[in-house]
C-alpha positions as CSV (number, residue, x, y, z in Angstrom):
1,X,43.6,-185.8,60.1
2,X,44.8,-187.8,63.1
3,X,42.1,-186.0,65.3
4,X,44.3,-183.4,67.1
5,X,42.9,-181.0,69.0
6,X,43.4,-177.4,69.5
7,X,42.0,-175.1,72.0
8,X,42.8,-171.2,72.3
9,X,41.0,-168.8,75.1
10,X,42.5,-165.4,74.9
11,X,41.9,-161.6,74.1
12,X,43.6,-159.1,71.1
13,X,43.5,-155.1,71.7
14,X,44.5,-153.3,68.2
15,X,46.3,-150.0,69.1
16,X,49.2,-150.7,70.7
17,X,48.7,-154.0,69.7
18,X,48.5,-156.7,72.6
19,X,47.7,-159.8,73.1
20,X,47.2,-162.9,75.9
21,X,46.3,-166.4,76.8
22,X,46.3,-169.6,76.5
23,X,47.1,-172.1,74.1
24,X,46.6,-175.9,74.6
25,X,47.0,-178.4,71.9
26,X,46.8,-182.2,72.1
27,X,47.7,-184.9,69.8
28,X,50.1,-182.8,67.1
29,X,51.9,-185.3,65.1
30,X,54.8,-184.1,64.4
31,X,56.2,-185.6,60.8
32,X,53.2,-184.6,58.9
33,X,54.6,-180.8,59.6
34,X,57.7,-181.9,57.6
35,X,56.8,-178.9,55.0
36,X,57.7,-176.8,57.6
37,X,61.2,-177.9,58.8
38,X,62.8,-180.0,55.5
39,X,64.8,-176.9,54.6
40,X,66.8,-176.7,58.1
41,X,66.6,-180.5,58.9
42,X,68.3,-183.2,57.2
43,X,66.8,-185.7,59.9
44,X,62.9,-187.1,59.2
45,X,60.5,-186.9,62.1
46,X,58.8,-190.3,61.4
47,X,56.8,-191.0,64.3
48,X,55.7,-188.4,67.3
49,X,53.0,-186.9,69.0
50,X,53.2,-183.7,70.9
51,X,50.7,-182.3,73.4
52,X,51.5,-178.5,74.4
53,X,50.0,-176.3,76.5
54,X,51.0,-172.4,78.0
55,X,50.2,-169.2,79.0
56,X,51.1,-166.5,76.4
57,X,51.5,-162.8,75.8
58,X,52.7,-160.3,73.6
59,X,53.3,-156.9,73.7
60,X,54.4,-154.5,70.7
61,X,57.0,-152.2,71.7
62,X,58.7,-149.1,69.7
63,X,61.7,-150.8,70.0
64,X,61.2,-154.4,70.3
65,X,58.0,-156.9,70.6
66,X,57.9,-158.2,74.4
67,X,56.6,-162.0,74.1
68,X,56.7,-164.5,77.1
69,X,55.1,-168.1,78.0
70,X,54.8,-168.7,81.1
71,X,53.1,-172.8,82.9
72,X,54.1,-174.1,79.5
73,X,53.9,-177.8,79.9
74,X,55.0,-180.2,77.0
75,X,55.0,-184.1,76.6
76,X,56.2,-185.7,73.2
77,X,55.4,-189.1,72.7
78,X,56.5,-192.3,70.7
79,X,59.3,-189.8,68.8
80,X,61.1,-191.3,65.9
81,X,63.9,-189.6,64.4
82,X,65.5,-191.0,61.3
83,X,68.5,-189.8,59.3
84,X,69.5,-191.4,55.6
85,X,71.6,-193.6,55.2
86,X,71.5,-194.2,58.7
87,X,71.3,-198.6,59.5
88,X,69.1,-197.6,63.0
89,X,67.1,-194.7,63.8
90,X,69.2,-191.3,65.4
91,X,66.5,-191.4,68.2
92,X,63.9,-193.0,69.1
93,X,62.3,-191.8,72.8
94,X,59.2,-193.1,74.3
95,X,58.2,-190.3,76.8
96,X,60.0,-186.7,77.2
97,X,58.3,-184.3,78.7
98,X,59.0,-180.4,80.1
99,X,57.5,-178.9,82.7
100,X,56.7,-175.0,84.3
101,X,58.6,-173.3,81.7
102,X,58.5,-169.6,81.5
103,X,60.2,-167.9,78.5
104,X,60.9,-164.5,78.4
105,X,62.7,-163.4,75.2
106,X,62.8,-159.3,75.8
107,X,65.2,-160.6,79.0
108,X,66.2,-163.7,77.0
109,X,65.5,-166.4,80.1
110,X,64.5,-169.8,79.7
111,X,63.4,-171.2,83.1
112,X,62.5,-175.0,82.9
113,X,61.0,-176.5,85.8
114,X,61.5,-180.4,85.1
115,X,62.7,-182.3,82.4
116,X,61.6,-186.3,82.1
117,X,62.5,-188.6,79.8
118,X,62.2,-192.4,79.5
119,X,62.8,-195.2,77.5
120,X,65.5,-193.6,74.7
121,X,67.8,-194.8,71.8
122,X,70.0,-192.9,70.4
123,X,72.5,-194.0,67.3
124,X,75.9,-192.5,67.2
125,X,78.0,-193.0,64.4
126,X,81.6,-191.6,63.3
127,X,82.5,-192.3,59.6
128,X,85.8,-192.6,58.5
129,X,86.7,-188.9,57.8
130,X,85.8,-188.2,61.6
131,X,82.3,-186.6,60.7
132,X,79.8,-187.7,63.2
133,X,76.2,-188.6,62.0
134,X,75.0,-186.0,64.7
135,X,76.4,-183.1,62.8
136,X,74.2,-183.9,59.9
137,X,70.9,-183.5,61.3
138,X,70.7,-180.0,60.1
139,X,71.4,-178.5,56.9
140,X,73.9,-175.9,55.7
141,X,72.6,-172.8,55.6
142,X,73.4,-170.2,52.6
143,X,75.4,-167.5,53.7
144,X,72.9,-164.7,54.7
145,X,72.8,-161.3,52.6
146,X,74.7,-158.3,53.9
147,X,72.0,-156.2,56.1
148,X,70.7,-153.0,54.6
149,X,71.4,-151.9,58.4
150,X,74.5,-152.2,60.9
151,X,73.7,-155.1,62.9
152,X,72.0,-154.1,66.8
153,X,74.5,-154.8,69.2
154,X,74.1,-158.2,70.7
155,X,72.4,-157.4,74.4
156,X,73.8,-160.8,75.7
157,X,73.1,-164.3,75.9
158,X,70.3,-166.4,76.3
159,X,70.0,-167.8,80.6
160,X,68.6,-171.1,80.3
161,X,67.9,-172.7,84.1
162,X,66.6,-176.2,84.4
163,X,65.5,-176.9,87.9
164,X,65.1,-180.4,87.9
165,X,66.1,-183.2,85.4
166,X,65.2,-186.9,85.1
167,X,66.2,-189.2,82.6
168,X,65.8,-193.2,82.8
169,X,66.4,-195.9,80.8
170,X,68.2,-194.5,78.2
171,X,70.8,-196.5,75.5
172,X,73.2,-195.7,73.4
173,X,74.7,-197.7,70.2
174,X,77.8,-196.2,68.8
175,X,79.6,-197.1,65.8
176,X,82.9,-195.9,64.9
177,X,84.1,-196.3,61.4
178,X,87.4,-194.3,61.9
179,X,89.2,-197.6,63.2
180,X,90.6,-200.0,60.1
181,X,88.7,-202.9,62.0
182,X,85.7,-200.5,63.5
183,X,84.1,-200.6,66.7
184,X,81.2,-200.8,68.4
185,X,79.7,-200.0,71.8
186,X,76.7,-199.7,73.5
187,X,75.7,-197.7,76.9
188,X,72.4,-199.5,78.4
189,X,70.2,-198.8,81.5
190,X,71.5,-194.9,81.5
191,X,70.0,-192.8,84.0
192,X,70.5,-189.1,85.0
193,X,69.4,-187.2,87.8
194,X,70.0,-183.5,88.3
């Protein structure tokens, strides 16, 4: 509807079942896909546009699927994030965007070659009981079933690298409720460099 665009070059082999290539979308807006992540988010998307592009395979395995992305290159735009209730919007950001990012899940490595952001506002907010407005954003979860199975041994953590971060222009408003009189405070021109 708001003419993104989707292009996919790649091959499939059936038996053992792999795949690769690429992936390149432009133009995704992102609150339309609300559907898809109103039962884990409390927090609306109202404005965003995403353009995504990588390098994919995967790879079935006996034991586990191998799946990696590698040059995936990502840049949302005009992102709006509102939660109810709320007197500002959480965050609004005009320009973050990810570069060279290889994910290898079998090994469970994020590398992330730059990180960009300008032009942010984000709205903090503690209430009176001490909850912050950033611990709503997602929702509770049930409590999950007991498995059929005994759990897999966790093989470790996820590695996440980030080689390069750049983030300028930033503000932050926030509101605390807990005081008898309240306060505020605001964090302008913020920039980080890593």
């Amino acid at each position: 509807d708001s003419k993104e665009k989707l292009t996919h070059s790649g091959t499939l082999q059936i038996a053992p079942l792999l795949a690769e290539g690429k992936l390149d979308v432009e133009g995704l807006k992102i609150g339309p896909l609300r559907p898809y992540y109103e039962t884990a988010l409390a927090a609306e998307v109202k404005d965003g546009a995403l353009d995504i592009s990588t390098q994919y395979s995967f790879a079935a395995g006996d034991e586990a699927n191998e799946i990696k992305l590698t040059d995936l290159n990502a840049t949302l735009r005009a992102f709006r994030l509102d939660l109810a209730g709320q007197p500002a919007p959480l965050w609004r950001i005009a320009s973050l965007a990810v570069t060279d990012v290889a994910v290898d899940v079998g090994k469970k490595t994020l590398v992330i070659g730059g990180i960009e952001g300008k032009e942010g506002n984000g709205y903090i907010q503690r209430d009176a009981d001490g909850t912050i407005n950033l611990a709503r954003i997602t929702k509770p979860q049930s409590p999950a079933a007991a498995p059929a199975q005994p759990a897999k041994k966790n093989d470790g953590d996820w590695r996440v690298d980030a080689k390069k971060i750049a983030l300028d222009r930033f503000k932050i408003d926030f509101e605390d409720r807990g005081t008898a009189a309240g306060a505020k405070t605001t964090l302008s021109e913020i920039s980080l460099h890593g």
